[in-house]
N, CA and C atoms as an extended XYZ file, in Angstrom:
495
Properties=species:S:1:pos:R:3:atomname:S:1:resname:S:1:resid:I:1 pbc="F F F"
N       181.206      -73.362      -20.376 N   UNK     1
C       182.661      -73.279      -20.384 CA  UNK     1
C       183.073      -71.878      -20.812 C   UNK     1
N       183.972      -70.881      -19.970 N   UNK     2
C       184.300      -69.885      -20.342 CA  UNK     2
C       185.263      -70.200      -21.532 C   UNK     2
N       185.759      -69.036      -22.372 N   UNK     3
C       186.791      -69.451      -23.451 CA  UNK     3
C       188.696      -69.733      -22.747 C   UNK     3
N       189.199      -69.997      -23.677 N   UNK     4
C       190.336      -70.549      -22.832 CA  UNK     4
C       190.936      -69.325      -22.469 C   UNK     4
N       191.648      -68.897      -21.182 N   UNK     5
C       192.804      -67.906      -21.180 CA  UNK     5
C       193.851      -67.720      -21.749 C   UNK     5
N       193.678      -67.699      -22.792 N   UNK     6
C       195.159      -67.910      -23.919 CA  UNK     6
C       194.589      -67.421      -25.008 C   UNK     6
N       195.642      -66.271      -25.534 N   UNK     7
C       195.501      -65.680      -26.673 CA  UNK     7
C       195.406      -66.372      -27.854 C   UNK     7
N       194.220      -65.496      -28.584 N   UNK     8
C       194.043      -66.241      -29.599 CA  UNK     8
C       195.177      -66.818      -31.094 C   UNK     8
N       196.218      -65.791      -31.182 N   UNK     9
C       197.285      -66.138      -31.489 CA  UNK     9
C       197.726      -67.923      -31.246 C   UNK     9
N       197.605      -67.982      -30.113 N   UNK    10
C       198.207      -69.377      -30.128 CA  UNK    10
C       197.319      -70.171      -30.864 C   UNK    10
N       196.214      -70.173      -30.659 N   UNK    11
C       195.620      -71.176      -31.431 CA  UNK    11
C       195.540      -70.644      -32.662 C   UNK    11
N       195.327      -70.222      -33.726 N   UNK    12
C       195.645      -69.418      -34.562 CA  UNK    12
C       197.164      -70.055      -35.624 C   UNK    12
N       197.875      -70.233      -34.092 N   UNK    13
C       199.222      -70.754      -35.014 CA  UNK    13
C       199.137      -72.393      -34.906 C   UNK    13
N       197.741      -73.000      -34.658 N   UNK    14
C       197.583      -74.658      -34.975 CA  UNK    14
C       197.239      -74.304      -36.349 C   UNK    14
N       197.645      -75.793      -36.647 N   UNK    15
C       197.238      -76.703      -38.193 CA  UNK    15
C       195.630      -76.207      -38.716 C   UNK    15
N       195.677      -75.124      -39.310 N   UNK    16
C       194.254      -75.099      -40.324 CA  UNK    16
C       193.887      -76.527      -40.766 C   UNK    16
N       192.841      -76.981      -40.606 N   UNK    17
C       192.461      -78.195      -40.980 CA  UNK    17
C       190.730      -78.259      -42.147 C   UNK    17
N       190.479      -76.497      -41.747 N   UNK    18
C       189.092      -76.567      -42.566 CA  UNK    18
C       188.745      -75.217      -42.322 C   UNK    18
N       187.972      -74.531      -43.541 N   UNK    19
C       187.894      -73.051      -44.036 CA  UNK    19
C       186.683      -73.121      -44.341 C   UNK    19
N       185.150      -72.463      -43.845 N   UNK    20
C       184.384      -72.262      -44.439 CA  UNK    20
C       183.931      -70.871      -44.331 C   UNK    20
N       183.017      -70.684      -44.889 N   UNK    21
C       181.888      -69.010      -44.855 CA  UNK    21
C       180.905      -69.709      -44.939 C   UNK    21
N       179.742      -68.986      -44.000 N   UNK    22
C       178.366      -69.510      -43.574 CA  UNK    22
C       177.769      -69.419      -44.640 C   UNK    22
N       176.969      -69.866      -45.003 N   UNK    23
C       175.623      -69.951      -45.625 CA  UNK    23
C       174.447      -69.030      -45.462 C   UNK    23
N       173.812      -68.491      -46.304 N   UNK    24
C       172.573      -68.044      -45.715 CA  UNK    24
C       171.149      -69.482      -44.881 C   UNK    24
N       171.608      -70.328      -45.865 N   UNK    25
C       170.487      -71.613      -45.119 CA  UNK    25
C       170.935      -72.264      -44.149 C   UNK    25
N       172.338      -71.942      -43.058 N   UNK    26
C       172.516      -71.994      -41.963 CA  UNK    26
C       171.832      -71.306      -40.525 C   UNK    26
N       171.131      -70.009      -41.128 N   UNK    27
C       170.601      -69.432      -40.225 CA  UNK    27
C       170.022      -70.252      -39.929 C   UNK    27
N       169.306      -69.484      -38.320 N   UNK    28
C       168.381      -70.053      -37.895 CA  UNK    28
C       167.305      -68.845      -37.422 C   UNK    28
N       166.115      -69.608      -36.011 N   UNK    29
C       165.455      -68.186      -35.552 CA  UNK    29
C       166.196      -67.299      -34.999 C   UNK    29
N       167.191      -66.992      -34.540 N   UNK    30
C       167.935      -66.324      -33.954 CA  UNK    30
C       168.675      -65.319      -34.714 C   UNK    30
N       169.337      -65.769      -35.867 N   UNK    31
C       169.561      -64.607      -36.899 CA  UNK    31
C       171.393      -65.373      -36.590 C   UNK    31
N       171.586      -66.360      -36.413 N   UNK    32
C       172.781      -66.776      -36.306 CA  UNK    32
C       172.967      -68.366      -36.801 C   UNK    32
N       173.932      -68.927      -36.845 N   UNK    33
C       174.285      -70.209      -37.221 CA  UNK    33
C       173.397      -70.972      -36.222 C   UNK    33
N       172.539      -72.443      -36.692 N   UNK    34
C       172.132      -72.951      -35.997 CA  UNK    34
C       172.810      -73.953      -35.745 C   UNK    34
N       172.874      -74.876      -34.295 N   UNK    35
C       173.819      -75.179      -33.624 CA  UNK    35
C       173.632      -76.540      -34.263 C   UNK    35
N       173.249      -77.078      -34.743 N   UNK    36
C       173.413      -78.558      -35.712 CA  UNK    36
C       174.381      -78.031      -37.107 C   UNK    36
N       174.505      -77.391      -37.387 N   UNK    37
C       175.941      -77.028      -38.070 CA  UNK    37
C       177.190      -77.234      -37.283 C   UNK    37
N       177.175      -77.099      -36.377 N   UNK    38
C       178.848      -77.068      -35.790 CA  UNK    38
C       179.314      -78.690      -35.776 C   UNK    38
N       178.029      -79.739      -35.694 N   UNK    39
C       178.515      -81.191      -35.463 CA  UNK    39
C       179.199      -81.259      -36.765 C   UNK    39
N       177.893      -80.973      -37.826 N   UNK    40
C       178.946      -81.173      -39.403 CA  UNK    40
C       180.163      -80.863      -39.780 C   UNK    40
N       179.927      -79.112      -39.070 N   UNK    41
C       181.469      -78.798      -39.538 CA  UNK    41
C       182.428      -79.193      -39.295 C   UNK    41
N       182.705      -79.614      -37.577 N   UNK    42
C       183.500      -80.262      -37.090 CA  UNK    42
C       183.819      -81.561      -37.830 C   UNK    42
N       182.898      -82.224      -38.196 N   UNK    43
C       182.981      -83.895      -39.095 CA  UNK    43
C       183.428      -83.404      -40.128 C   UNK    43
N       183.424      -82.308      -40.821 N   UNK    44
C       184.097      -82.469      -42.555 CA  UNK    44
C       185.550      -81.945      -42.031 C   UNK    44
N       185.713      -80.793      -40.950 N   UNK    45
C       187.238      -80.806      -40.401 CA  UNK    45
C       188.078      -81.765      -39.953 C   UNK    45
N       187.675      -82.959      -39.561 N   UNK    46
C       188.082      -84.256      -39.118 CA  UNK    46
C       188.883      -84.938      -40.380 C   UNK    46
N       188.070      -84.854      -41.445 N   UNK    47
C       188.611      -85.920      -42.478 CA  UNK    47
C       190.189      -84.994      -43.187 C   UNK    47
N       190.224      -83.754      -43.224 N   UNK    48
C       192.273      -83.404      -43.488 CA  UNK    48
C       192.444      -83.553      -42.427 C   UNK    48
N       192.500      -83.634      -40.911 N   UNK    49
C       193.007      -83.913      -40.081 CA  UNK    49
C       193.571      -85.560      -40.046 C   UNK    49
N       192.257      -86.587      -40.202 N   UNK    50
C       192.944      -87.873      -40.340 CA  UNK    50
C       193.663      -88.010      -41.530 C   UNK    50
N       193.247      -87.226      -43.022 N   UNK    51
C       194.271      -87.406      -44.144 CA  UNK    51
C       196.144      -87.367      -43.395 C   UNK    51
N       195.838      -85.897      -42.807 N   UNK    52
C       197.377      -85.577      -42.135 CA  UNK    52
C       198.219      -86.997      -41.302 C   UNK    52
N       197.434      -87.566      -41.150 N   UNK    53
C       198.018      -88.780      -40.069 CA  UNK    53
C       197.581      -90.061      -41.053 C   UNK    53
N       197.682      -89.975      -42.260 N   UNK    54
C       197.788      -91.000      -42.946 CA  UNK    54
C       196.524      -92.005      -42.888 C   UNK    54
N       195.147      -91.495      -42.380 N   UNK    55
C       193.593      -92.288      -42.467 CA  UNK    55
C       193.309      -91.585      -43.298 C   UNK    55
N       193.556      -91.914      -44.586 N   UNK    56
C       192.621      -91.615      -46.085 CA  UNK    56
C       191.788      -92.440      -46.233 C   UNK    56
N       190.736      -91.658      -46.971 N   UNK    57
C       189.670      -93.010      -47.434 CA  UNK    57
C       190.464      -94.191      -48.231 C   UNK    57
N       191.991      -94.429      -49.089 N   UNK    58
C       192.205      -95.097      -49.830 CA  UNK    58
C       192.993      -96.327      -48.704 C   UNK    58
N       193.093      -95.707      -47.635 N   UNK    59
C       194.003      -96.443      -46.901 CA  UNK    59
C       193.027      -97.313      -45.759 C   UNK    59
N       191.892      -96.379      -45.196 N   UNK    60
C       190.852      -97.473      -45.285 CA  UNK    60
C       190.146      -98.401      -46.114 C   UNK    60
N       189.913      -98.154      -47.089 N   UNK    61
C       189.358      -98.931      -48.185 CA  UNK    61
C       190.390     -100.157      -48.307 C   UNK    61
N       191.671      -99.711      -48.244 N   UNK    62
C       192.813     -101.040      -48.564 CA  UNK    62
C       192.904     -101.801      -46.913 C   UNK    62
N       192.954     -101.317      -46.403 N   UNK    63
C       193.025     -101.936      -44.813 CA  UNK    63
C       191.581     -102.602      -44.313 C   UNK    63
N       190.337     -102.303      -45.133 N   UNK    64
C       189.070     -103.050      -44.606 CA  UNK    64
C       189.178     -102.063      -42.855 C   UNK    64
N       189.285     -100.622      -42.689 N   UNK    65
C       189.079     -100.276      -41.579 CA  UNK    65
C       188.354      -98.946      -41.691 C   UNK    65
N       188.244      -98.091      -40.483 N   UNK    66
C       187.307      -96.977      -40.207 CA  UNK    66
C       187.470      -96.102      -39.121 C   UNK    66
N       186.981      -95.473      -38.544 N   UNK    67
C       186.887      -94.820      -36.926 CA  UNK    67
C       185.790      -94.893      -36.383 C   UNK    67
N       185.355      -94.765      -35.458 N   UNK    68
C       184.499      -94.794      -34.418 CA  UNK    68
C       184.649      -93.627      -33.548 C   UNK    68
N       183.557      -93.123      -33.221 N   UNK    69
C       183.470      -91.193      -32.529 CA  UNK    69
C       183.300      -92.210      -31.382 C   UNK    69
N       183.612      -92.245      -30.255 N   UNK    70
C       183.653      -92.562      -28.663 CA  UNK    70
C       182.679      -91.679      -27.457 C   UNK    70
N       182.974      -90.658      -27.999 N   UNK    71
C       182.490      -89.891      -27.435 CA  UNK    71
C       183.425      -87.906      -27.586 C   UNK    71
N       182.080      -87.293      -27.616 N   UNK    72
C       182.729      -85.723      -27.942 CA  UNK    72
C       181.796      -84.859      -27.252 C   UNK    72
N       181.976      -83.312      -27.213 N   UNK    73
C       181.618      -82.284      -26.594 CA  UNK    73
C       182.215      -80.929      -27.521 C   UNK    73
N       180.868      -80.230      -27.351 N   UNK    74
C       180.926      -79.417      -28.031 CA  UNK    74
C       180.492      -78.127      -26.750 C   UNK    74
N       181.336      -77.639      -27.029 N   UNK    75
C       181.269      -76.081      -26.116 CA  UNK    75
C       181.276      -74.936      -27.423 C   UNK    75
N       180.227      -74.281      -27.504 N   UNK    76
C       179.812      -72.497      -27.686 CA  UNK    76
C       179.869      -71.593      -26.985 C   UNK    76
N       180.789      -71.178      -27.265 N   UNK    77
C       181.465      -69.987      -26.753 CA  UNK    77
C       181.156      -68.746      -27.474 C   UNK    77
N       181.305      -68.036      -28.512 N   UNK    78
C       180.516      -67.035      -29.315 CA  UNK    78
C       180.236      -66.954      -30.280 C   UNK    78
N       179.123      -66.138      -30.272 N   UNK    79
C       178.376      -66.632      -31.758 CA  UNK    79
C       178.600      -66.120      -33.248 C   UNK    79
N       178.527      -67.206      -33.692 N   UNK    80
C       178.804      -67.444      -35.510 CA  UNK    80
C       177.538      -66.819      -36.068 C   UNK    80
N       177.933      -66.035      -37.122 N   UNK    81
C       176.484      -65.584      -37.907 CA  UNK    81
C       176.743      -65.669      -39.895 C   UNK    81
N       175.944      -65.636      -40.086 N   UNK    82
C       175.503      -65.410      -41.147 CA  UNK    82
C       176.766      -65.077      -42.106 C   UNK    82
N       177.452      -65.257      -42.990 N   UNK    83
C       178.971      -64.586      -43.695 CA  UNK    83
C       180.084      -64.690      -42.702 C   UNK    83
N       179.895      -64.934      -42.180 N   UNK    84
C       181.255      -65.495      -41.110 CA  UNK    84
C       182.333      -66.452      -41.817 C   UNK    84
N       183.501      -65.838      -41.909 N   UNK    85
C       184.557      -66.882      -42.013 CA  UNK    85
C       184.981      -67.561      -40.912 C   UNK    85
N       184.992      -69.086      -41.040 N   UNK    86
C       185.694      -70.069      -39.563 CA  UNK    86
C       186.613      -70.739      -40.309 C   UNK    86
N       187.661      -70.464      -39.083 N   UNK    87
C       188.981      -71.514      -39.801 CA  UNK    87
C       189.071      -72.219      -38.524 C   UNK    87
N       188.987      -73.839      -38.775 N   UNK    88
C       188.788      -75.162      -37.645 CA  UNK    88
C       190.396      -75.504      -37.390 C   UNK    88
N       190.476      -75.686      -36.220 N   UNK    89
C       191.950      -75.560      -35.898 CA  UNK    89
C       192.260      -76.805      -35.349 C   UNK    89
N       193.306      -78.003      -35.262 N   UNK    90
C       193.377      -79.137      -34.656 CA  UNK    90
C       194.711      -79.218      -33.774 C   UNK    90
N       193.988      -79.624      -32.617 N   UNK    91
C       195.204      -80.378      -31.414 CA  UNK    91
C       194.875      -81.376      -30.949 C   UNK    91
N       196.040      -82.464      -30.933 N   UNK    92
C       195.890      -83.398      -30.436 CA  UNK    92
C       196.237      -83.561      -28.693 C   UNK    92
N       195.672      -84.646      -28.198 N   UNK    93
C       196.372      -84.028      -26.912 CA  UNK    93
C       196.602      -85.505      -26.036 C   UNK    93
N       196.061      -86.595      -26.882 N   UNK    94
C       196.541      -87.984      -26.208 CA  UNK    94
C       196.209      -88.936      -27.073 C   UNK    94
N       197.138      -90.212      -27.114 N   UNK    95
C       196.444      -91.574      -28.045 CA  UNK    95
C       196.862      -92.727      -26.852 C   UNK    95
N       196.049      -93.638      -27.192 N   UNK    96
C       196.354      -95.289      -26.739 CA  UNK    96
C       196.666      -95.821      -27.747 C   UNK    96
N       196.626      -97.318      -27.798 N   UNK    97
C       196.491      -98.532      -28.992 CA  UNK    97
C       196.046      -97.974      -29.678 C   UNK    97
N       194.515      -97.697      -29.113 N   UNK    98
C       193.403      -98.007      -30.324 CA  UNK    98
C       192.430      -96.716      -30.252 C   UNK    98
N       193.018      -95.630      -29.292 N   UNK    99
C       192.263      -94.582      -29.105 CA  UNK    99
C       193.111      -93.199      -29.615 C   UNK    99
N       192.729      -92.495      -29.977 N   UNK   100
C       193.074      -90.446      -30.240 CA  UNK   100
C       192.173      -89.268      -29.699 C   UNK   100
N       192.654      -89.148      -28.434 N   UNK   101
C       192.201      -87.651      -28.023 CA  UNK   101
C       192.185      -86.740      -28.613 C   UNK   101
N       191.880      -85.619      -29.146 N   UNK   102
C       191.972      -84.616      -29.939 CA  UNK   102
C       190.909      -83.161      -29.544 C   UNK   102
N       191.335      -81.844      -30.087 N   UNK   103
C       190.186      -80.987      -30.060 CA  UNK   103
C       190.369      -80.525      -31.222 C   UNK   103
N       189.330      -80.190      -31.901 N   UNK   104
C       188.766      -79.029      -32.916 CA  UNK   104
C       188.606      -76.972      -32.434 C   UNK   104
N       189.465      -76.191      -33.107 N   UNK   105
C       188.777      -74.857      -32.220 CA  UNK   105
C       188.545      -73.935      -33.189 C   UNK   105
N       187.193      -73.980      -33.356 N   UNK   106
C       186.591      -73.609      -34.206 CA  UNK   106
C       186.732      -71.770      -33.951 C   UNK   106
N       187.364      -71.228      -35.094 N   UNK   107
C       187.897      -69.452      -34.868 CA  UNK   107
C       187.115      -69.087      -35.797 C   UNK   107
N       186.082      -67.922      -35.430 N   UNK   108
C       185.362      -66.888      -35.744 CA  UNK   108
C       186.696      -65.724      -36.501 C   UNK   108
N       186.852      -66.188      -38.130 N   UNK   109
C       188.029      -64.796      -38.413 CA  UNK   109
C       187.420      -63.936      -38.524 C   UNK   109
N       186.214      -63.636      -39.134 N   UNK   110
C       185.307      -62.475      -39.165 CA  UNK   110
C       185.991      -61.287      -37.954 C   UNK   110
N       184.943      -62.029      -36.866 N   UNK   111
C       185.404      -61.655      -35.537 CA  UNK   111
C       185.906      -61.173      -34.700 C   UNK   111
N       187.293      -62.300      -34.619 N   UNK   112
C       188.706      -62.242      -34.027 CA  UNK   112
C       188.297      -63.100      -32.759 C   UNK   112
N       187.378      -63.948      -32.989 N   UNK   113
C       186.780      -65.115      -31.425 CA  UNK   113
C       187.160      -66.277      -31.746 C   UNK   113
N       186.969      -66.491      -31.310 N   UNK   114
C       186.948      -68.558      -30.736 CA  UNK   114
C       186.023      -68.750      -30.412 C   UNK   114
N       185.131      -69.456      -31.757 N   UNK   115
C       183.653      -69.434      -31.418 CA  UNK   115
C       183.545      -70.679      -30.506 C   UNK   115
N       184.116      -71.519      -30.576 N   UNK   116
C       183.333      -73.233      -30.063 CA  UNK   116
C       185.005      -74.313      -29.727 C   UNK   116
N       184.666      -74.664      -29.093 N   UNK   117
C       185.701      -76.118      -28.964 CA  UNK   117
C       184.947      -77.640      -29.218 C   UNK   117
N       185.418      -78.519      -30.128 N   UNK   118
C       185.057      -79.992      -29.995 CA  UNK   118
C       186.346      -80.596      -29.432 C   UNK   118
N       185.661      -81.766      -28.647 N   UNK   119
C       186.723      -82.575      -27.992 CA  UNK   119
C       186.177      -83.866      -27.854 C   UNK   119
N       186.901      -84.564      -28.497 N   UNK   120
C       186.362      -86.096      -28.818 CA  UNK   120
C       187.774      -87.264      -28.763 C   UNK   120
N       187.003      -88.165      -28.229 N   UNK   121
C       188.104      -89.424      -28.500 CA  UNK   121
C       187.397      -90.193      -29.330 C   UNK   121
N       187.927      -90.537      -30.336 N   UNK   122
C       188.171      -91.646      -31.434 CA  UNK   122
C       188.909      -92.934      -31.481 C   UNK   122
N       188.380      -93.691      -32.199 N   UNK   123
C       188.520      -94.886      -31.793 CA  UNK   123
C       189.418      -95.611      -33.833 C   UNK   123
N       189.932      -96.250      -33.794 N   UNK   124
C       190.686      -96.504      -35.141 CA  UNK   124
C       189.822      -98.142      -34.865 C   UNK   124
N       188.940      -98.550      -36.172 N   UNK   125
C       188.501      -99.900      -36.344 CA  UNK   125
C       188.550     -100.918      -37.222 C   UNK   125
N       188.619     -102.241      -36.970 N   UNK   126
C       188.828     -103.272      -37.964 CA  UNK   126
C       187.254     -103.183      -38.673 C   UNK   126
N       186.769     -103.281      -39.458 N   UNK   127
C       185.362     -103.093      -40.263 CA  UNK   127
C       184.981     -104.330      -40.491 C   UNK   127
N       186.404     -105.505      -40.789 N   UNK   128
C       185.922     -106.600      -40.944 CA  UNK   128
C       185.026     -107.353      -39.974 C   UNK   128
N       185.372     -106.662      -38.595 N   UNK   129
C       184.659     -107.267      -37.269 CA  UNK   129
C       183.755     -106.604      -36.702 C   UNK   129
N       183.798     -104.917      -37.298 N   UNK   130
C       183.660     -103.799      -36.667 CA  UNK   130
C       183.822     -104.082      -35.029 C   UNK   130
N       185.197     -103.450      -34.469 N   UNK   131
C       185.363     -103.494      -33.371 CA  UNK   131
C       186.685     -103.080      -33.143 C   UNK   131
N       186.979     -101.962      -32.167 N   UNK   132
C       188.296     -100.848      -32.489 CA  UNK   132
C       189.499     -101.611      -32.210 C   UNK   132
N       190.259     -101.770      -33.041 N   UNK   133
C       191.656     -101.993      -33.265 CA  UNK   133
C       192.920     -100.983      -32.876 C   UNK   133
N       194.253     -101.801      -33.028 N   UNK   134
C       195.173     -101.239      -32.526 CA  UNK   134
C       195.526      -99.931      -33.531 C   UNK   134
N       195.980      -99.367      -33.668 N   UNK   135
C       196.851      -98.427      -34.939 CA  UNK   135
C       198.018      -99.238      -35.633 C   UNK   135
N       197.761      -99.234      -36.795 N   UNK   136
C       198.932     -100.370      -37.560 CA  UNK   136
C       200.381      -98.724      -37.531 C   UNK   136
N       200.995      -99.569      -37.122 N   UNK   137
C       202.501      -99.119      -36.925 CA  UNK   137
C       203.175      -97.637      -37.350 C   UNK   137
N       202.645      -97.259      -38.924 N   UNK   138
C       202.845      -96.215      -39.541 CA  UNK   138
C       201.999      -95.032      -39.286 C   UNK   138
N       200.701      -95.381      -39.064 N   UNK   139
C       199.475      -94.637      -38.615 CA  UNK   139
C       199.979      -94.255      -37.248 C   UNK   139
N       200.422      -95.367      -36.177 N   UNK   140
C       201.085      -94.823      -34.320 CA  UNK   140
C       202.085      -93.670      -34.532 C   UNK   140
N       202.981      -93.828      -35.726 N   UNK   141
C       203.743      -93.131      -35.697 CA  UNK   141
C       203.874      -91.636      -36.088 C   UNK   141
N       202.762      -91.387      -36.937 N   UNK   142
C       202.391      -90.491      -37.577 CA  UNK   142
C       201.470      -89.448      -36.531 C   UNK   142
N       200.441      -90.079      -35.249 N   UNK   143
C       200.279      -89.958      -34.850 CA  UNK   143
C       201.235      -89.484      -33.736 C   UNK   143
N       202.208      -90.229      -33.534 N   UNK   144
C       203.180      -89.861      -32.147 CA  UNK   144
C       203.487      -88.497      -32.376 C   UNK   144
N       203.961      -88.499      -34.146 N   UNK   145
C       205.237      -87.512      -34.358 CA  UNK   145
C       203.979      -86.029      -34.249 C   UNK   145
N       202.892      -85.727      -34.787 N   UNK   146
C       202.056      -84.504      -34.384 CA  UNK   146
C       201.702      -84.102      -32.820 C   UNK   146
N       201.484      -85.532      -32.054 N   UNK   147
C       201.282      -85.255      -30.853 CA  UNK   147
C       202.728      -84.754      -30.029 C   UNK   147
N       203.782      -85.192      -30.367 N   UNK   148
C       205.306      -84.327      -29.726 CA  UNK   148
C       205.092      -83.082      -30.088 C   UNK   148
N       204.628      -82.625      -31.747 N   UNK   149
C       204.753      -81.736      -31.909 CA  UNK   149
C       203.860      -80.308      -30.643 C   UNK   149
N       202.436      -81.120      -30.650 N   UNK   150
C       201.372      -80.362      -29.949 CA  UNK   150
C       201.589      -80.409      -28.217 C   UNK   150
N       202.263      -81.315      -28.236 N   UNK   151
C       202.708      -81.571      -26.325 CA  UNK   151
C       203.676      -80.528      -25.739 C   UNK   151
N       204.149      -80.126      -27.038 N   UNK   152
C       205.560      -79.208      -26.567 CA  UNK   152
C       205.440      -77.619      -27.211 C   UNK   152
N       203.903      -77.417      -26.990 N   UNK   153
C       203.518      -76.207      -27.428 CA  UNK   153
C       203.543      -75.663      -25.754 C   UNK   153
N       203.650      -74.468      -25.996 N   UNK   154
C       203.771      -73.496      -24.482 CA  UNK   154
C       202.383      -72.909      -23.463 C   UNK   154
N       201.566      -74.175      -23.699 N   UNK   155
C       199.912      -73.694      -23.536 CA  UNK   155
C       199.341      -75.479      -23.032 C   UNK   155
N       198.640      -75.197      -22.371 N   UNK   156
C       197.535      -76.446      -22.097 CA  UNK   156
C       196.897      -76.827      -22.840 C   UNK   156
N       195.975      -77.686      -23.107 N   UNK   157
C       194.835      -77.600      -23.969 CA  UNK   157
C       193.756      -78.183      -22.747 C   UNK   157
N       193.049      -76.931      -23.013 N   UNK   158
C       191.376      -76.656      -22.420 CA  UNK   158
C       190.594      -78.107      -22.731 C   UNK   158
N       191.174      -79.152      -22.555 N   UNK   159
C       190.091      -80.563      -22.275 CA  UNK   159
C       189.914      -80.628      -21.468 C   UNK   159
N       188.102      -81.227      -20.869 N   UNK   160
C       187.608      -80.988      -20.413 CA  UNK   160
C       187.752      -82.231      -18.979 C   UNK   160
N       188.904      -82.999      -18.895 N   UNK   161
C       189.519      -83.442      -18.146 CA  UNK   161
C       188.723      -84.450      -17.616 C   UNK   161
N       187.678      -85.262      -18.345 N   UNK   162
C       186.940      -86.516      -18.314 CA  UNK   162
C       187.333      -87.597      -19.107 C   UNK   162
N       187.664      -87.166      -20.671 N   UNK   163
C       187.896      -87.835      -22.104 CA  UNK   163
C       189.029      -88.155      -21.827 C   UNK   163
N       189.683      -89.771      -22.158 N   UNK   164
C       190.758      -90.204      -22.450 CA  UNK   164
C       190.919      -90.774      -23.544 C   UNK   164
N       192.232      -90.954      -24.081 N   UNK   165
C       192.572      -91.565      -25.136 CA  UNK   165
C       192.622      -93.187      -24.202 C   UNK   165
């Protein structure tokens, strides 16, 4: 996947959702981030993203519920090294009942790149049955009101036009 045609500015001005600096025990043979880091990072950027839309751990814990990854994709685009600052950026870009489209865009600040995109649909679940459920009412809404926000940005979002909510 080439990187998106759109200045990095725009993405830039999404929701920071997660801030790290590499590690030295991220390297790999290559002298760069090894690519089983980006699943993690992306997963610890996920959890302020669902905080933002009201899936806290306290609100699962009280609801007996969870998520379910559906399916995702990870595109590398340029490479992360060693002392690198990444700030993980979130757009949403579709929901159902019981589903949330979304991407992660992972920005090289070091840089000035866009190292990687994740794009995953998620699934919201009852735990008691384990088996994906609707969005209870406050959670749809919370959800609606970020996705107006991200629908009516002046840019596409680069999904990879397989994944549905």
């Amino acid at each position: 996947m080439k990187p998106p045609a759109l200045p990095l500015e725009k993405i830039t001005a999404l929701p920071e959702v997660y801030r790290f600096i590499v590690p030295e025990d991220y390297r790999d043979a290559m002298g760069h981030m090894n690519m089983r880091w980006y699943l993690a990072l992306y997963d610890e950027a996920g959890i302020p993203l669902f905080d933002r839309l009201g899936l806290t751990p306290e609100f699962y814990r009280q609801h007996q519920a969870g998520g379910f990854d559906l399916e995702h994709h990870i595109h590398y685009l340029n490479e992360v090294r060693i002392g690198d600052t990444l700030s993980i950026r979130a757009r949403l870009v579709g929901r159902s009942a019981k589903r949330l489209h979304y991407l992660l865009f992972m920005v090289n600040e070091t840089r000035g790149l866009l190292a990687s995109i994740f794009e995953c649909v998620n699934s919201y679940a009852d735990l008691t049955v384990r088996r994906t459920a609707p969005y209870p009412p406050e959670i749809a809404a919370a959800i609606d009101a970020m996705l107006a926000e991200h629908q009516g940005l002046d840019w596409d979002a680069p999904a990879c036009g397989v994944m549905r909510a």
